[in-house]
C-alpha angles and dihedrals in degrees: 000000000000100000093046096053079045091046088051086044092054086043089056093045090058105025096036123010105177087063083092105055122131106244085050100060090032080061088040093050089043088047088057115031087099095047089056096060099046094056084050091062090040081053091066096046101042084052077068096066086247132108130204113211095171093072083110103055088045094042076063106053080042093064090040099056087042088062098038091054097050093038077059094064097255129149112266087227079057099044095051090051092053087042102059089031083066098051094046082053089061097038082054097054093054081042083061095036088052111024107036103018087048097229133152112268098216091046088044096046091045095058098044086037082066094031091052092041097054097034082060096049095048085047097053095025083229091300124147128232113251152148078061103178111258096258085063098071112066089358082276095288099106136239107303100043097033083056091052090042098056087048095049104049090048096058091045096058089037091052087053104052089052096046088047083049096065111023105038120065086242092072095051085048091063096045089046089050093056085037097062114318105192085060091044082057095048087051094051107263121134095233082167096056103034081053072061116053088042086070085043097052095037091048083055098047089043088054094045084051104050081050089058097047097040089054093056078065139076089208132038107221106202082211093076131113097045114150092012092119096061098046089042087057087044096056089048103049095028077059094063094262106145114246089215088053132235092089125075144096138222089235087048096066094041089054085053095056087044101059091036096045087051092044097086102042095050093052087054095051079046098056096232121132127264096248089062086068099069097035079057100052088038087059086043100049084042093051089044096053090039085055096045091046084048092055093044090057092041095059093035096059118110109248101233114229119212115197110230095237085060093051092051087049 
């Protein structure tokens, strides 16, 4: 998928060239900071060999309880902690459902994706948070510095969780468990409970991540976070992270937000309409996972032996 996102890069240079200026990727990076770690999160779970599709039911209630809390008068520092406690909470229900209960993570984080989502609506009644005190929005700091700082921030917990994925025993573990986990488990390692503490991970990004992008607002819409599942899952398969676990990178899945979060606003310098977008990332996630099937049957395939006698015959 690099050449491609390099392909789309050169198209923009010829066709539309002020596509790169400056103030243009500095609003993509800050669009997508969030994004970017919630498909890191998506990136542990799916090693597994799982998927959560209800990141965006509980991205929601995240937002929610972020402006609820500071609406409340509390400490930001203290907001972000009980935001992303709360998320880790709900990581850590689909963690019970999977990982102990044995369900199947698509079947458990369905149902809590629905039961999140309309426990939230008849919570709020629909209503938005707002009248949020000035030190909410951009963390106070105001815009310039609130937009580097969600950036920045991003990239540093992204950074770490790739770095964790290749050099501590935890991130081989994670790569052993989507592997085969009944032979990760023969071997020692807790498959049950690294299953686990992916939930976990990915229920704390996604919360970090609804408070970054609820602060770049004046209001909280408890509407938010529809349809995240499905591009966080693009980013990450579109990013070479295999969909039956045990193959994936870090970098991968930064290379997929990229591409997908260039994708739109390159449409729109290009003049082309919006719906084209996700007909677009639809062809893209379908190249990526054909690719990927193609390899796995590549590799799998049984290397034939011909005898020599047979050859000279």
């Amino acid at each position: 998928m690099a050449s491609v996102y390099a392909l789309l890069l050169l198209a923009l240079a010829v066709f539309a060239p002020s596509f790169h200026r400056a103030g243009n990727w500095r609003d993509i990076a800050v669009a997508n900071a969030p994004l970017l770690l919630t498909a890191t999160g998506m990136t542990l779970v799916v090693l597994t060999r799982h998927v959560d599709v209800s990141v965006g039911s509980q991205f929601a209630i995240c937002g929610v309880l972020a402006g609820l809390m500071a609406k409340a008068g509390w400490p930001m520092p203290v907001v972000a902690l009980g935001t992303v406690a709360a998320g880790m909470a709900m990581g850590g229900l689909n963690a019970l459902l999977v990982a102990v209960l044995g369900l199947p993570s698509i079947v458990a984080t369905l149902a809590t994706m629905v039961t999140l989502r309309e426990g939230l609506r008849w919570a709020t009644e629909g209503a938005w948070v707002e009248d949020l005190p000035p030190n909410f929005q951009w963390f106070g700091l105001g815009q310039a510095a609130g937009r580097a700082l969600i950036v920045a921030l991003s990239l540093a917990v992204f950074a770490a969780i790739a770095w964790a994925l290749v050099h501590l025993r935890a991130g081989r573990a994670v790569y052993a468990t989507g592997s085969d986990a009944e032979a990760a488990r023969l071997l020692g390692v807790p498959a049950r409970a690294t299953v686990a503490l992916g939930f976990v991970a990915l229920g704390g990004l996604g919360a970090l991540a609804a408070l970054l992008t609820a602060v770049q607002f004046i209001d909280v819409q408890s509407s938010a976070g529809i349809g995240l599942e499905l591009k966080v899952i693009a980013a990450v398969v579109v990013g070479g992270t295999a969909i039956t676990g045990g193959r994936g990178t870090a970098p991968g899945t930064l290379l997929g937000v990229a591409l997908l979060g260039t994708l739109g606003p390159a449409l729109t310098f290009l003049g082309s309409h919006a719906y084209w977008e996700r007909a677009l990332q639809g062809a893209i996630i379908l190249a990526a996972v054909a690719s990927d099937a193609f390899e796995g049957r590549v590799v799998a395939r049984p290397v034939d032996v011909v005898p020599e006698g047979a050859r000279a015959g």
